[in-house]
N, C-alpha and C positions, 0 to 999 in steps of 0.2 A: 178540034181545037181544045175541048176540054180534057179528052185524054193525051194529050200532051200534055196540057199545063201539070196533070195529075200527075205522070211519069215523071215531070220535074220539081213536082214535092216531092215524090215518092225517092227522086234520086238524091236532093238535095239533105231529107230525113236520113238517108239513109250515108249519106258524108257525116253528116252530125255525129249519129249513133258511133260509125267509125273512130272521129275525133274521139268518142266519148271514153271509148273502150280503150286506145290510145292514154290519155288522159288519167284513167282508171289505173293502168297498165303499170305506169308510169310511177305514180303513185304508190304502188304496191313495191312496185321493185324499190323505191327511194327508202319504204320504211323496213322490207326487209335486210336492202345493204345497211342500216343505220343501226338494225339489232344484230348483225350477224358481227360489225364493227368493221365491215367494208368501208362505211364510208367517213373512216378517224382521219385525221387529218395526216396521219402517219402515212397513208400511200399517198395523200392529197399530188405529192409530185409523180406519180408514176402513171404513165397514161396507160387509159383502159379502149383497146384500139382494137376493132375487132375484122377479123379476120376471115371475111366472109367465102373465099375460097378456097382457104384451107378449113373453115367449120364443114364446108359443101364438100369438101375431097371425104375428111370425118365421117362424115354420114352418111357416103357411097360404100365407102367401105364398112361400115358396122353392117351395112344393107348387102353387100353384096353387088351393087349394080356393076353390071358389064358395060364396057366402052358404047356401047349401042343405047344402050337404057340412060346413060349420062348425058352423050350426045342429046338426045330428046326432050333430057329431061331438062337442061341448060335453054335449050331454046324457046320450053314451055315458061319457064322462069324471066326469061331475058324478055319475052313478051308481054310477059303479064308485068313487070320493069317498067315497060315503055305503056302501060295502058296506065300504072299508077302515078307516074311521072304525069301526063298527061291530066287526069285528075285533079292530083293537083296544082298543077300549071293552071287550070279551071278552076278548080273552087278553093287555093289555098289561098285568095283575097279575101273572098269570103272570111272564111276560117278564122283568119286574122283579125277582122272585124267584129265576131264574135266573141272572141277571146277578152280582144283589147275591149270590148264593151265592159264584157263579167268584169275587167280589172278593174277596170273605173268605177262600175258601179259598189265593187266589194271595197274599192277604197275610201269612196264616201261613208262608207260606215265606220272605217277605222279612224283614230285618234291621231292629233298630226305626228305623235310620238308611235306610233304604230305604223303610221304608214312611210315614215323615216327608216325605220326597223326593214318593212315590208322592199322598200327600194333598195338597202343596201344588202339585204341578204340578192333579191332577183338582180344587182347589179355583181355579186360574189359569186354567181351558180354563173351567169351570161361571161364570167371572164374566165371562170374554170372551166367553161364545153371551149374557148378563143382558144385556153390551153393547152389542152388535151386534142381540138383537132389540129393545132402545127405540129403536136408533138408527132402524132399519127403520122402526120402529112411526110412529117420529116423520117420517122422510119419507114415509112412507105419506099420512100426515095432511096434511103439506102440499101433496102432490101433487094 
């Protein structure tokens, strides 16, 4: 029983860590698109939709892989899909609970003119990803 319970810190630490690096990740890209001038308000309309089986075709062929090695390697990827989907279907309540804790608590520290500030910028980024994925959705569609 107690290597169980350990295996499920050990898994749970190890979702954390994930988010964290996520989080990090995230972070990083937000302040290079911001110095590079990616993120001016100037594309603000043009959605950034990415294109994951035309990156994956890209990168067969920089590579060289044969119909054989793709086949394979699709089904290694489509699996490991469904084991992260899963995942998170498990521990993205979690996750979420975590997160919404840090907010609240980083909000009690702010000022109610701070945390005014704080809501309409996360309420300005939450209506920019609404717009960018119909815009996606919709060239999806007609593609």
């Amino acid at each position: 029983m107690m290597v169980a319970n350990a295996a499920g810190r050990l898994r749970f630490a190890g979702a954390l860590l994930l988010a964290a690096t996520f989080a990090v990740g995230g972070l990083g890209g937000y302040s290079v698109a911001q110095l590079s001038g990616r993120g001016d308000s100037a594309r603000a309309d043009e959605p950034e939709c990415e294109d994951r089986d035309r990156n994956r075709g890209n990168y067969y062929e920089s590579l060289g892989v044969d119909a054989s090695q793709k086949a394979r390697i699709d089904a290694i990827l489509e699996e490991r899909k469904q084991q992260v989907d899963l995942f998170w279907a498990e521990n993205g309540p979690r996750m979420e609970q975590i997160v919404d804790s840090a907010r609240a608590e980083i909000r009690n520290v702010l000022t109610p003119e701070q945390q005014a500030e704080a809501d309409r910028r996360r309420a300005e980024r939450r209506q920019k990803r609404e717009r960018q994925e119909a815009a996606c959705k919709k060239l999806q569609e007609n593609q």
